[in-house]
ZAMARGU-4260 file (C-alpha; in steps of 0.2 Angstrom, whole numbers, plus 5000, padded with zeros to 4 digits):
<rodrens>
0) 5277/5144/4809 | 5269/5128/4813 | 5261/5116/4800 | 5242/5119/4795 | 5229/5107/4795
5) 5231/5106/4778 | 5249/5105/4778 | 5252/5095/4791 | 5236/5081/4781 | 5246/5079/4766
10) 5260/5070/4772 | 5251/5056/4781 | 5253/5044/4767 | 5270/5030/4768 | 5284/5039/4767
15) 5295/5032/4752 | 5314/5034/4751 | 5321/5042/4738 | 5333/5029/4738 | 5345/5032/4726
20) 5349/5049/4730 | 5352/5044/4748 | 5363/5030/4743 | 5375/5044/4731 | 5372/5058/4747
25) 5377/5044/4761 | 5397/5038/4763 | 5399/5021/4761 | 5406/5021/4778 | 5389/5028/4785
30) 5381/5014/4775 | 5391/5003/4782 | 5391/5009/4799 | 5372/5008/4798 | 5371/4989/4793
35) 5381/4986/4807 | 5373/4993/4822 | 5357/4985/4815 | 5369/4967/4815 | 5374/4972/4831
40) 5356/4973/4837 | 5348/4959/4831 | 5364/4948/4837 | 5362/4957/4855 | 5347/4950/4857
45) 5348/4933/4851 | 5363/4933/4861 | 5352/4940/4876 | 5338/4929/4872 | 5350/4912/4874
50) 5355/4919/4891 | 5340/4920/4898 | 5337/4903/4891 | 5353/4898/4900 | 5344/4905/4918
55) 5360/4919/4917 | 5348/4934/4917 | 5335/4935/4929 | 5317/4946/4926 | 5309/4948/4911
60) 5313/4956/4894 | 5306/4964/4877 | 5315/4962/4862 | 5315/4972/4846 | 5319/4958/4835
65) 5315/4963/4818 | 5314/4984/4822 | 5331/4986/4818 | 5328/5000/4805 | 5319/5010/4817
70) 5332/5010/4828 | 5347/5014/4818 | 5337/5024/4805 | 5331/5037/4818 | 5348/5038/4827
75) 5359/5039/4811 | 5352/5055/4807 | 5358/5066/4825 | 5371/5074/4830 | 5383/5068/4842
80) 5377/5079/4856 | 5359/5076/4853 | 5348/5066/4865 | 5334/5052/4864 | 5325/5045/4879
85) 5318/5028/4873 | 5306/5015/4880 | 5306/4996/4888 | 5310/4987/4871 | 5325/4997/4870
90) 5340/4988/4867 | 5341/4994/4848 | 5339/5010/4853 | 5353/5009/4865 | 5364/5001/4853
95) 5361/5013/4839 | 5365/5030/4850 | 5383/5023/4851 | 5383/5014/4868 | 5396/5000/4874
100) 5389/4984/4870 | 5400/4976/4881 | 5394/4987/4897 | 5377/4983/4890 | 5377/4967/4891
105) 5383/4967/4910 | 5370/4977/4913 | 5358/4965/4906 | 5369/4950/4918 | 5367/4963/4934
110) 5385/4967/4934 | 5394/4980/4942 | 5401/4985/4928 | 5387/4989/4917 | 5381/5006/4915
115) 5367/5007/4929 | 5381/4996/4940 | 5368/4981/4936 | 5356/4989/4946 | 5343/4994/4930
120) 5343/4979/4918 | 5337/4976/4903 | 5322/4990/4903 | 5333/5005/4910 | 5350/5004/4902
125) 5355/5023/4899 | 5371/5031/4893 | 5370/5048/4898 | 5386/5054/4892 | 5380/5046/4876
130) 5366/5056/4874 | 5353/5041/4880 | 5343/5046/4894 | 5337/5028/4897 | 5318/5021/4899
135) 5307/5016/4913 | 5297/5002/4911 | 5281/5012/4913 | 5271/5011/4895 | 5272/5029/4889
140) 5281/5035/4905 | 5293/5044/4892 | 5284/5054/4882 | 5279/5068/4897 | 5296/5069/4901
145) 5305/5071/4886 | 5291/5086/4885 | 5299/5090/4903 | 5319/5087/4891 | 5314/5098/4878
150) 5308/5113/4888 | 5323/5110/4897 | 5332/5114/4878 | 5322/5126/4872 | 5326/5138/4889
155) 5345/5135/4889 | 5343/5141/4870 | 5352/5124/4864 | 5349/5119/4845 | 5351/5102/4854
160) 5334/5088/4847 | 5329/5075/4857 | 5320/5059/4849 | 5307/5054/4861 | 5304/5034/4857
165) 5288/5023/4862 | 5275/5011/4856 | 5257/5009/4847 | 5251/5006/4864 | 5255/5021/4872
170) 5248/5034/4857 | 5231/5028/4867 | 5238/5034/4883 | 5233/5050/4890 | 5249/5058/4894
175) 5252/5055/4873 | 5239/5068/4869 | 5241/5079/4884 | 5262/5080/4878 | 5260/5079/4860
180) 5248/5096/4863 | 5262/5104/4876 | 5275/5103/4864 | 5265/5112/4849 | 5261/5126/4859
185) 5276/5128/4866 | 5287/5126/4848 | 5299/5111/4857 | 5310/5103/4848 | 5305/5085/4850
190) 5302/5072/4836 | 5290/5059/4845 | 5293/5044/4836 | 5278/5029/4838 | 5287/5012/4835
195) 5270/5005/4828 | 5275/4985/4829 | 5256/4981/4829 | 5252/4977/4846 | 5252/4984/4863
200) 5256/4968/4875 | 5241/4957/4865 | 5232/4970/4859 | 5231/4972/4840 | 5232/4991/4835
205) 5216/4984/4823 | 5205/4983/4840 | 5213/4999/4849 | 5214/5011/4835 | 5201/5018/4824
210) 5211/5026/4813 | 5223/5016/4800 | 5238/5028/4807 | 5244/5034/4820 | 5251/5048/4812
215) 5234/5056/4808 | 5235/5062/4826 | 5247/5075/4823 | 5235/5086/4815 | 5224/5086/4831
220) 5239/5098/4838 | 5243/5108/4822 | 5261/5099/4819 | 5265/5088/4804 | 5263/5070/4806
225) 5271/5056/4794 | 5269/5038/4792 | 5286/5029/4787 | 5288/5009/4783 | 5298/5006/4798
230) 5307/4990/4790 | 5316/5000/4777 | 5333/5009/4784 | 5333/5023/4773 | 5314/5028/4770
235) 5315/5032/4792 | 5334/5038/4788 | 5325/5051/4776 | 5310/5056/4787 | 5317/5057/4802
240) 5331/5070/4795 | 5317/5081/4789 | 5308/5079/4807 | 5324/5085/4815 | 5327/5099/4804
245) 5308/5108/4808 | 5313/5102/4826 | 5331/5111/4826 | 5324/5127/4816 | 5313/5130/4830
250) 5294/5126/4822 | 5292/5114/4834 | 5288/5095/4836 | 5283/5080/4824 | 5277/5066/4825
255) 5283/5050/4814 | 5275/5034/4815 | 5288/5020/4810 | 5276/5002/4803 | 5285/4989/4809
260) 5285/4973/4818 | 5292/4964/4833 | 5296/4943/4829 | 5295/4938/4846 | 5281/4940/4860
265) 5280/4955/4870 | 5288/4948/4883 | 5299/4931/4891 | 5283/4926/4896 | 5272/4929/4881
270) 5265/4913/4873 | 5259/4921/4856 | 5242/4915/4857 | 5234/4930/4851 | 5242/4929/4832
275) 5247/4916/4819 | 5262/4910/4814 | 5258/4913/4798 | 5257/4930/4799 | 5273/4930/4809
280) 5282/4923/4794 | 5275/4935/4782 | 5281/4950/4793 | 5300/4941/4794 | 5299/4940/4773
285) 5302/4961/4776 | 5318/4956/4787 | 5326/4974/4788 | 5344/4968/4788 | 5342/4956/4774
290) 5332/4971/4763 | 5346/4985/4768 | 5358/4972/4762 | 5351/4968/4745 | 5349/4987/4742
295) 5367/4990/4745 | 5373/4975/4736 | 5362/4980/4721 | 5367/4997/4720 | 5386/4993/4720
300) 5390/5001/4736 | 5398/4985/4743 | 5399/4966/4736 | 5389/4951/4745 | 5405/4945/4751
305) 5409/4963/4761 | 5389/4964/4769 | 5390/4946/4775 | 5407/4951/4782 | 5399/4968/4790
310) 5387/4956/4797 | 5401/4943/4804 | 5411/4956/4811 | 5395/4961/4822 | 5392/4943/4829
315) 5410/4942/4834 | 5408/4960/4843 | 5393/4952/4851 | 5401/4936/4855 | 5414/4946/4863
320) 5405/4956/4873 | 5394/4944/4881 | 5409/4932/4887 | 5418/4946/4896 | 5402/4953/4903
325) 5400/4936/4911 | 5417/4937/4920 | 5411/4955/4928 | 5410/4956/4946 | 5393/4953/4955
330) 5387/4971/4965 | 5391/4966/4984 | 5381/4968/4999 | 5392/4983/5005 | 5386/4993/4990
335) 5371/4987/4984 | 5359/5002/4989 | 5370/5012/4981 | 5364/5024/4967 | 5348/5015/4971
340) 5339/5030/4974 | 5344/5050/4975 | 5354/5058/4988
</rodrens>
């Protein structure tokens, strides 16, 4: 049955982890494993930030720097055979859903090697066999088609869920509303998850919105709607679960907002003009990987000595990664149309 109005209002508060009972519930190896993806993504893109700086990687890109619960938080709550289709700043996402980090990053270089054959890049890494179903870099291109993903799942009768990623900017697209209302009516089982960073390009969500959250929206289309700090690990480990379980049962859609915050500009070329660093700073005081840390640490669930070596073992994988992506093969002009477009 889906949510009411009623229902669907009283969750819209910040959803807070009950985090002591997920820390007893959670192994210590899914603990562990979830500080290190979220290492392993913010040392991805440091290490695909120096690149760039080095002229190795050619275009543009979007980093999630200082998203990283999001990412992992979400994807630590699916089933291996369970889908996401993600959005241009989705190396986190990639990462998280269990992808090569070493094919990764020779996609990024434009190696053949790399899952799209260096052909995609930074904004359309996908790992199908994986379960990712990439990006494009249109803003809120994605959310139509994971509509189009979880019809697709719905017919075959599959109790498969698909996470359908994307920004702050594109809940003011059209195609947000028109999909958001689809997938109610037709019961689908997507979670649309808005990865509220506070801008859209340059575009404070203070000056686009006229609501404090996005997830007030939900109750336009009947389906519950939940607003999650997005910097703490286990309050989106928590929400997200409960989306996917009214997703899986068959009631149909949900939409969770996850509040975080992106440290660097929207893109290469982005000069931050439009903020201060001051409130930069203030945001990188709720570090996600530096808060997951101290809540494991203080709960006993590993010493200070084991975390900093969870995070040291990810920079090596990083490290590693990157060198031998750079010694990958260049696509050559014999077969660089290939898989360029559909036969």
């Amino acid at each position: 049955m889906k949510a009411s109005m009623t229902e669907a209002q009283t969750s819209l508060s910040l959803a807070v982890a009950d985090s002591s009972r997920l820390l007893e519930e959670l192994s210590g190896e899914k603990l562990a494993w979830m500080l290190q993806k979220m290492c392993e993504i913010r040392y991805f893109e440091e290490k695909a930030e120096e690149l760039y700086i080095r002229g190795l990687v050619h275009g543009t890109m979007h980093l999630s720097i200082g998203q990283e619960a999001s990412a992992v938080g979400s994807s630590a709550t699916l089933r291996s055979d369970d889908l996401i289709i993600h959005h241009h700043r989705g190396h986190g996402h990639t990462i998280a859903k269990g992808a090569d980090i070493t094919l990764m990053m020779a996609e990024f270089l434009g190696k053949e090697p790399g899952y799209c054959h260096g052909r995609g890049g930074s904004m359309h890494i996908a790992d199908i066999p994986g379960g990712n179903l990439g990006a494009t870099g249109v803003v809120g291109s994605g959310i139509p088609t994971a509509v189009g993903i979880a019809l697709a799942l719905q017919m075959r009768r599959s109790d498969q869920v698909l996470l359908c990623f994307f920004g702050d900017g594109a809940a003011n697209l059209g195609e947000f509303h028109e999909s958001l209302n689809m997938a109610s009516i037709w019961d689908l089982p997507v979670v649309f998850i808005c990865e509220n960073n506070q801008y859209g390009m340059s575009m404070s969500v203070r000056r686009s919105m006229n609501i404090e959250r996005v997830s007030t929206r939900a109750c336009s289309y009947g389906i519950p709607g939940e607003t999650v700090d997005g910097n703490d690990v286990l309050a989106v480990y928590q929400t997200i679960t409960a989306a996917i379980e009214h997703a899986r049962s068959g009631k149909g859609p949900v939409l969770v907002e996850n509040v975080t915050y992106r440290w660097r500009g929207h893109s290469k070329s982005d000069r931050n003009l439009y903020r201060t660093q001051e409130e930069i700073d203030t945001w990188k005081k709720l570090c996600p990987i530096k808060r997951f840390k101290k809540t494991l640490v203080e709960a006993g669930v590993m010493t200070r000595e084991e975390a900093e070596a969870i995070d040291m073992e990810a920079q090596a994988t990083v490290d590693r990664a990157a060198e031998e992506a750079l010694t990958f093969p260049e696509p050559s002009p014999e077969n660089m149309e290939d898989e360029v477009y559909a036969p």
